[in-house]
KEGU-182578 format. One record per atom (N, C-alpha, C): residue number from 1; atom name; x, y, z. Coordinates in steps of 0.05 Angstrom, whole numbers, plus 5000, padded with zeros to 4 digits. Layout:
<node><n>NUM</n><atom>CA</atom><x>X</x><y>Y</y><z>Z</z></node>
...
end
This chain:
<node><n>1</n><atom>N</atom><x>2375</x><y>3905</y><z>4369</z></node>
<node><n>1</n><atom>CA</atom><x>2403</x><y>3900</y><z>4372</z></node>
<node><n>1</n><atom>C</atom><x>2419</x><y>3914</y><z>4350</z></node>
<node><n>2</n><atom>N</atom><x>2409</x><y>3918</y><z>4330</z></node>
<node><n>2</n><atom>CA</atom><x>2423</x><y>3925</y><z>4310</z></node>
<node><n>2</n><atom>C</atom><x>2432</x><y>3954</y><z>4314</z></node>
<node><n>3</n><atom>N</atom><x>2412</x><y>3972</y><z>4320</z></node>
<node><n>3</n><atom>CA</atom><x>2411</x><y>4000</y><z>4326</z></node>
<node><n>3</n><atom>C</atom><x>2436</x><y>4000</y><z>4345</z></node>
<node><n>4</n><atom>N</atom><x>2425</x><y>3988</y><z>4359</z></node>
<node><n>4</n><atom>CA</atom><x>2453</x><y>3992</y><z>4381</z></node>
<node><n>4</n><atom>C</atom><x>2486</x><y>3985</y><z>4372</z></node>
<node><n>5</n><atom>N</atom><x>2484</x><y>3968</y><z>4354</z></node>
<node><n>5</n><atom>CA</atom><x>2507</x><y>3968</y><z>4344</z></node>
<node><n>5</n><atom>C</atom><x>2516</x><y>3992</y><z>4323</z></node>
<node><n>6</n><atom>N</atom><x>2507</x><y>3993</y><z>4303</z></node>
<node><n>6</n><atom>CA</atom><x>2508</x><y>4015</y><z>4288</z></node>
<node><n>6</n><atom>C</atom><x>2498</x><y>4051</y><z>4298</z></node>
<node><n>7</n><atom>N</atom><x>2485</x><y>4049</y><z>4319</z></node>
<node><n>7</n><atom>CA</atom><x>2486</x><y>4078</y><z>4328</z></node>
<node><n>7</n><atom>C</atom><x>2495</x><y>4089</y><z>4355</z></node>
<node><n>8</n><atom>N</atom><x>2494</x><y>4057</y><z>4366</z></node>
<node><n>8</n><atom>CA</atom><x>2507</x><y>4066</y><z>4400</z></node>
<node><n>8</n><atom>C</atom><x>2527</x><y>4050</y><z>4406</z></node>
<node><n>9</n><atom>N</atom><x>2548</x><y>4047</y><z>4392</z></node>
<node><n>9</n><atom>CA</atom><x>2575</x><y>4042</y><z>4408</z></node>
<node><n>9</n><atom>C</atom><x>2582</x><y>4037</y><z>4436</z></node>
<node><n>10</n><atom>N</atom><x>2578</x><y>4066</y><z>4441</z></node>
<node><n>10</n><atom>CA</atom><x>2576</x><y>4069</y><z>4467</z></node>
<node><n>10</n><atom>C</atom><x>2563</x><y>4055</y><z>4492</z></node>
<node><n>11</n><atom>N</atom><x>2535</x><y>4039</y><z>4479</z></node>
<node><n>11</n><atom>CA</atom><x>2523</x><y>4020</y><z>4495</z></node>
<node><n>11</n><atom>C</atom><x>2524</x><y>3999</y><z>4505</z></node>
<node><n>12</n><atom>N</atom><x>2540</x><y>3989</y><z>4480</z></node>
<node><n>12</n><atom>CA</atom><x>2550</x><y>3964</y><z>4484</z></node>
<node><n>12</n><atom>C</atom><x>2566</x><y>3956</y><z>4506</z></node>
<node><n>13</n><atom>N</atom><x>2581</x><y>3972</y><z>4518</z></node>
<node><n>13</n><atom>CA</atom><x>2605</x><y>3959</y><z>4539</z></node>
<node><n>13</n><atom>C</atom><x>2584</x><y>3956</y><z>4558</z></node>
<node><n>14</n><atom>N</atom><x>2564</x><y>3971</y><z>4563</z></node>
<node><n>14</n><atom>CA</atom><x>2541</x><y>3972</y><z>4576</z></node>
<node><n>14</n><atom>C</atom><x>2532</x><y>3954</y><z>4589</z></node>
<node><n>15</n><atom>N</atom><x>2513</x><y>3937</y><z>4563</z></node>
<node><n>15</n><atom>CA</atom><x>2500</x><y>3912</y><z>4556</z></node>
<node><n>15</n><atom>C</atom><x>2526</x><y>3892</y><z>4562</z></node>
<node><n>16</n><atom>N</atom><x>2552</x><y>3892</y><z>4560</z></node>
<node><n>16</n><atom>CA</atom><x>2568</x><y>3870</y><z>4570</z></node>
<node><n>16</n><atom>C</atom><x>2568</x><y>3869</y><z>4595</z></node>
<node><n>17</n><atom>N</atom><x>2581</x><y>3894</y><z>4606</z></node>
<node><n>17</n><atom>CA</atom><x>2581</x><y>3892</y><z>4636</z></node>
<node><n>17</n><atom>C</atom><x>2556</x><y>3875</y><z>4659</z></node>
<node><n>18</n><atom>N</atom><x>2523</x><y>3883</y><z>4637</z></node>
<node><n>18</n><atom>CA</atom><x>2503</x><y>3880</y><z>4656</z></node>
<node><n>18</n><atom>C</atom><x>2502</x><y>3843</y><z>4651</z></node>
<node><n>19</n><atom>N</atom><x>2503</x><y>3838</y><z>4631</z></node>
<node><n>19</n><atom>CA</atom><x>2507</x><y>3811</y><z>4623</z></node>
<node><n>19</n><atom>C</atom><x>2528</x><y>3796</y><z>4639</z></node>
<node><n>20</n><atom>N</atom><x>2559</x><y>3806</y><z>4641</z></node>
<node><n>20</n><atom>CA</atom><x>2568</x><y>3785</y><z>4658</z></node>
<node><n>20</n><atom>C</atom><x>2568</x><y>3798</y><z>4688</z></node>
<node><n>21</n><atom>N</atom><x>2550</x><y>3808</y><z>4694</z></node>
<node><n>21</n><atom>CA</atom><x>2543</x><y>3803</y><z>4727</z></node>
<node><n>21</n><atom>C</atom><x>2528</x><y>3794</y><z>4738</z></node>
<node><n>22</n><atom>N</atom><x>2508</x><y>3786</y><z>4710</z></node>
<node><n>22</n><atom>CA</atom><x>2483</x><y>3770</y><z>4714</z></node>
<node><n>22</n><atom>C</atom><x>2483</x><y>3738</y><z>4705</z></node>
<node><n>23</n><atom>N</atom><x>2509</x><y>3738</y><z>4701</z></node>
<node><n>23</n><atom>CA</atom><x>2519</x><y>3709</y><z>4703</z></node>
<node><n>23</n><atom>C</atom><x>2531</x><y>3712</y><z>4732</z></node>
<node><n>24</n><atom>N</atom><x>2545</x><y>3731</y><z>4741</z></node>
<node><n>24</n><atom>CA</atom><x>2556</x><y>3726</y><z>4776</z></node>
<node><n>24</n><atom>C</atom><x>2517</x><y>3727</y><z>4796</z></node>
<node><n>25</n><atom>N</atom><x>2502</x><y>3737</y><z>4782</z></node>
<node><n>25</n><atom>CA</atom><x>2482</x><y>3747</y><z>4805</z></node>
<node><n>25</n><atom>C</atom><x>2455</x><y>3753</y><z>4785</z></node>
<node><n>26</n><atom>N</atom><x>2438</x><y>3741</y><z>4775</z></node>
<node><n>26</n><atom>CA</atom><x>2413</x><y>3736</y><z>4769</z></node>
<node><n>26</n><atom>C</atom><x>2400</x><y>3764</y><z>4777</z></node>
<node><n>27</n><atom>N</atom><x>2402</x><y>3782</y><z>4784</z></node>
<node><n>27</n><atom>CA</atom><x>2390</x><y>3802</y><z>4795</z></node>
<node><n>27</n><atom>C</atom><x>2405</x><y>3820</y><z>4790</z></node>
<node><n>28</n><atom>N</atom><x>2431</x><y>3823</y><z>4781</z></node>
<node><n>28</n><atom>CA</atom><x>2440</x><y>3840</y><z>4776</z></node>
<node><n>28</n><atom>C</atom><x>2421</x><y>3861</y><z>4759</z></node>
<node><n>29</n><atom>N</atom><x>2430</x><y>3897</y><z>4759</z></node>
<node><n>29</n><atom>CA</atom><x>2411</x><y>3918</y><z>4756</z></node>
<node><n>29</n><atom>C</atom><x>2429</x><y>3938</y><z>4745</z></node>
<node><n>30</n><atom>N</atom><x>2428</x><y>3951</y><z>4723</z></node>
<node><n>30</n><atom>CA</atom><x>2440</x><y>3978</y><z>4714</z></node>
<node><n>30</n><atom>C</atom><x>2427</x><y>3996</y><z>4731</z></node>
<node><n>31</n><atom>N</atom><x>2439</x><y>4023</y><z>4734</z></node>
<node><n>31</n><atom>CA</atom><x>2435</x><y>4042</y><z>4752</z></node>
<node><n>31</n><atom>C</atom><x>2408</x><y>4053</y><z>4745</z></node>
<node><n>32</n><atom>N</atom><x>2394</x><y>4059</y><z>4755</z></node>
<node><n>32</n><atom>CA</atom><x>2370</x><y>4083</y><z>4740</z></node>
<node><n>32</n><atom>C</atom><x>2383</x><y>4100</y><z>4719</z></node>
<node><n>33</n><atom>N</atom><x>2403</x><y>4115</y><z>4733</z></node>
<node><n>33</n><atom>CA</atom><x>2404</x><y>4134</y><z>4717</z></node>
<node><n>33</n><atom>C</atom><x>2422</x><y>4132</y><z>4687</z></node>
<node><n>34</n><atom>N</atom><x>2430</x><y>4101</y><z>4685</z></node>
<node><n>34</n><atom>CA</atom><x>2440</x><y>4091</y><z>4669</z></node>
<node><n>34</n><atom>C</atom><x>2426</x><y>4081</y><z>4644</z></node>
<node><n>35</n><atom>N</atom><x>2397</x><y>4071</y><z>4655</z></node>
<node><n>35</n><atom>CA</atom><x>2376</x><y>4063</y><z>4642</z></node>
<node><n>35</n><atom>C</atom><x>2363</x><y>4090</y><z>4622</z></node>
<node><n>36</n><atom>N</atom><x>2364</x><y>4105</y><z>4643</z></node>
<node><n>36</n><atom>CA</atom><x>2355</x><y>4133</y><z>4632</z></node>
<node><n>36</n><atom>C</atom><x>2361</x><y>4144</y><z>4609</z></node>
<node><n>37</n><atom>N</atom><x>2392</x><y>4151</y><z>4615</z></node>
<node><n>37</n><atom>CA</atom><x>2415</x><y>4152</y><z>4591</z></node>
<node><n>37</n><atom>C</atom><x>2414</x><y>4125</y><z>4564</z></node>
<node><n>38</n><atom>N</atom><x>2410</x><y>4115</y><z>4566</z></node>
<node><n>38</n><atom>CA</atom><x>2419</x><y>4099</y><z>4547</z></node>
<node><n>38</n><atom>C</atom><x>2384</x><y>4099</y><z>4529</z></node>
<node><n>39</n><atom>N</atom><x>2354</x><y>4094</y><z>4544</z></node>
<node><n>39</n><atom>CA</atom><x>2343</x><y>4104</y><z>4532</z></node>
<node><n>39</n><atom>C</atom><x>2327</x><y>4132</y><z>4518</z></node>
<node><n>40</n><atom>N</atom><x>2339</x><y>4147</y><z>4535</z></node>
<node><n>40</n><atom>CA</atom><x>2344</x><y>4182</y><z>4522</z></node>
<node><n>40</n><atom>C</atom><x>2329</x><y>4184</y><z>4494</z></node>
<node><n>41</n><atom>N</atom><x>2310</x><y>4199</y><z>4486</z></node>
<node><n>41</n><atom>CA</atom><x>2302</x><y>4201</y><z>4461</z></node>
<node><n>41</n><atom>C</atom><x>2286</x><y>4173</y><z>4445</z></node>
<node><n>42</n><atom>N</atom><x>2287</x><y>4155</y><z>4458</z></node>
<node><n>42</n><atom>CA</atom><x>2270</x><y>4133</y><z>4450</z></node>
<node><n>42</n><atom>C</atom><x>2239</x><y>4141</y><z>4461</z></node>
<node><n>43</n><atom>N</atom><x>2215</x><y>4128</y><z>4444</z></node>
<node><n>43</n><atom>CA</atom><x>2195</x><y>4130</y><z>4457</z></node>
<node><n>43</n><atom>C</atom><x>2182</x><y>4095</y><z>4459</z></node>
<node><n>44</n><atom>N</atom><x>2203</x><y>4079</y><z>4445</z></node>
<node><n>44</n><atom>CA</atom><x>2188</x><y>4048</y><z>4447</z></node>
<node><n>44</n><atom>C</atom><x>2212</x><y>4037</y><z>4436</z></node>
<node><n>45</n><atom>N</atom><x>2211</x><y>4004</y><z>4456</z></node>
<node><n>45</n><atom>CA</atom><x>2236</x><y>3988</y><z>4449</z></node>
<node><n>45</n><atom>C</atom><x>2228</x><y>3954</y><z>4449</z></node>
<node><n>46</n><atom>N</atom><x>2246</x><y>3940</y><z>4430</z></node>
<node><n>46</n><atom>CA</atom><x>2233</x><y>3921</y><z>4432</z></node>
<node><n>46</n><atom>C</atom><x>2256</x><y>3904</y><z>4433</z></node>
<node><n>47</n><atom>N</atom><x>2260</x><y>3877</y><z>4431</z></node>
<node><n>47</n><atom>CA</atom><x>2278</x><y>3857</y><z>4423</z></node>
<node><n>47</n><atom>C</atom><x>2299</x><y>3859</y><z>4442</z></node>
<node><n>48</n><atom>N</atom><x>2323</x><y>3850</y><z>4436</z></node>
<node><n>48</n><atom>CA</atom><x>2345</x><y>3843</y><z>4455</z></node>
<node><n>48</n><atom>C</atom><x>2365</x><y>3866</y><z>4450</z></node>
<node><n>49</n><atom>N</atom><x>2379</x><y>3882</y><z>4459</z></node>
<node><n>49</n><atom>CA</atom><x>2386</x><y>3868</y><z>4493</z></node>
<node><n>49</n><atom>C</atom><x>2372</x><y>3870</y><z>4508</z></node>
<node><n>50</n><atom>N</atom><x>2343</x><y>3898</y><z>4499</z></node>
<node><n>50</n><atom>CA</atom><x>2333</x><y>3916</y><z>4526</z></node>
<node><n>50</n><atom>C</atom><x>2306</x><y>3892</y><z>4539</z></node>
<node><n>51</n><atom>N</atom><x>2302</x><y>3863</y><z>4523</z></node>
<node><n>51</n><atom>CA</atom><x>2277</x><y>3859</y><z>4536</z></node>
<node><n>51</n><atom>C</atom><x>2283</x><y>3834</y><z>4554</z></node>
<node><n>52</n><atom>N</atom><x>2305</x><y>3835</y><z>4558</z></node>
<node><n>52</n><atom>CA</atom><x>2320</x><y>3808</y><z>4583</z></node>
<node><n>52</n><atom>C</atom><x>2321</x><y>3835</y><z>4605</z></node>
<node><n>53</n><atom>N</atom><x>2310</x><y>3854</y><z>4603</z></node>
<node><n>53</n><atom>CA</atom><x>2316</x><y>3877</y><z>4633</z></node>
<node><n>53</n><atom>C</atom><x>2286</x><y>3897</y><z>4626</z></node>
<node><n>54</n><atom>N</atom><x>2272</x><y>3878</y><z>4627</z></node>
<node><n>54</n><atom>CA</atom><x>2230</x><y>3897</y><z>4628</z></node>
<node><n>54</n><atom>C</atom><x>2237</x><y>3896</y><z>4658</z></node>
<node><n>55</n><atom>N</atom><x>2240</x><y>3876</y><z>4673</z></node>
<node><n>55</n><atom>CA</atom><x>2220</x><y>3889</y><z>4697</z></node>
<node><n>55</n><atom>C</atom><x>2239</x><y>3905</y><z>4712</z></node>
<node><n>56</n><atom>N</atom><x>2261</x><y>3909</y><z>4701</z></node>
<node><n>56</n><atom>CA</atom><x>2278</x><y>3942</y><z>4718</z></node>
<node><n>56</n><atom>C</atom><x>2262</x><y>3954</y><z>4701</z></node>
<node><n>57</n><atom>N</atom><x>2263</x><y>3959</y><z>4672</z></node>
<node><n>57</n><atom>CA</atom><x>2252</x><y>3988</y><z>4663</z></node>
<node><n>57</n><atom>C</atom><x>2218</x><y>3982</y><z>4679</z></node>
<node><n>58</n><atom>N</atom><x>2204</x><y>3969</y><z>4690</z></node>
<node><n>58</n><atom>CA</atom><x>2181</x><y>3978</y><z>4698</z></node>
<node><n>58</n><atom>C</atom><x>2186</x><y>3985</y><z>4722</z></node>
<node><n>59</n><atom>N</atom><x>2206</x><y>3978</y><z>4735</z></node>
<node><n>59</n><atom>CA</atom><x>2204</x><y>3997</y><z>4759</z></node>
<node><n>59</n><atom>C</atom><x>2215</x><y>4023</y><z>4749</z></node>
<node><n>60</n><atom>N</atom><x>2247</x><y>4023</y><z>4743</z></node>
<node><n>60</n><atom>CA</atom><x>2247</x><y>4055</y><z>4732</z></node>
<node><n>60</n><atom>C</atom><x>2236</x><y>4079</y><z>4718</z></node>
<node><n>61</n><atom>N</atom><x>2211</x><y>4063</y><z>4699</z></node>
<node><n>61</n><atom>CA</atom><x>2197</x><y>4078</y><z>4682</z></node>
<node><n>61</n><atom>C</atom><x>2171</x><y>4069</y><z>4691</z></node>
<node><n>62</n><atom>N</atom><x>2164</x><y>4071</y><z>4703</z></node>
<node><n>62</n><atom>CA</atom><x>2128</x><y>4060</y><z>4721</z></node>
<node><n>62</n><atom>C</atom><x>2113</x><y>4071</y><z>4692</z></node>
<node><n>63</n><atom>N</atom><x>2117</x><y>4093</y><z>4681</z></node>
<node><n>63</n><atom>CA</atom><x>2092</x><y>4111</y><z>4663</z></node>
<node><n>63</n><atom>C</atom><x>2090</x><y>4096</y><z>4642</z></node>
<node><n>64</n><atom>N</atom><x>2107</x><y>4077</y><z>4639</z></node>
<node><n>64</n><atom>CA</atom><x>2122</x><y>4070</y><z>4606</z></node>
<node><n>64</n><atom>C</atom><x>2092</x><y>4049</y><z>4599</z></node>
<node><n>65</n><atom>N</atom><x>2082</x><y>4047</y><z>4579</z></node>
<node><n>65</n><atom>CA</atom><x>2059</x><y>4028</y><z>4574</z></node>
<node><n>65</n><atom>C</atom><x>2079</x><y>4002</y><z>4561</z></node>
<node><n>66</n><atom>N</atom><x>2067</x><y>3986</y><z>4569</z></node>
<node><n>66</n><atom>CA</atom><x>2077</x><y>3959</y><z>4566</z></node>
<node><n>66</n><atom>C</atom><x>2059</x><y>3943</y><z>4552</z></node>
end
């Protein structure tokens, strides 16, 4: 979480948006290609926000070792 604050700004509106639609809808899903973008240049992630949304990144990233 921290990274994301101090290096991605930009993510954040992100992580709000997916958060309050998943208070309208439990299933709510960022885009693939949104997932993509935001993890760009990472090779491993841990903690919050990204681990309340594993089982989209396992479908979007099938290769990803878990």
């Amino acid at each position: 979480m921290v990274e994301v604050i101090h290096k991605h700004l930009d993510h954040v509106k992100l992580w709000i948006e997916l958060y309050d639609g998943m208070e309208q809808d439990i299933d709510a899903e960022l885009p693939p290609a949104v997932i993509k973008w935001i993890f760009k240049g990472y090779e491993m992630t841990s903690d919050n926000p990204v681990c309340t949304i594993y089982k989209q990144l396992m479908k979007t990233c099938p290769e990803a070792k878990l």
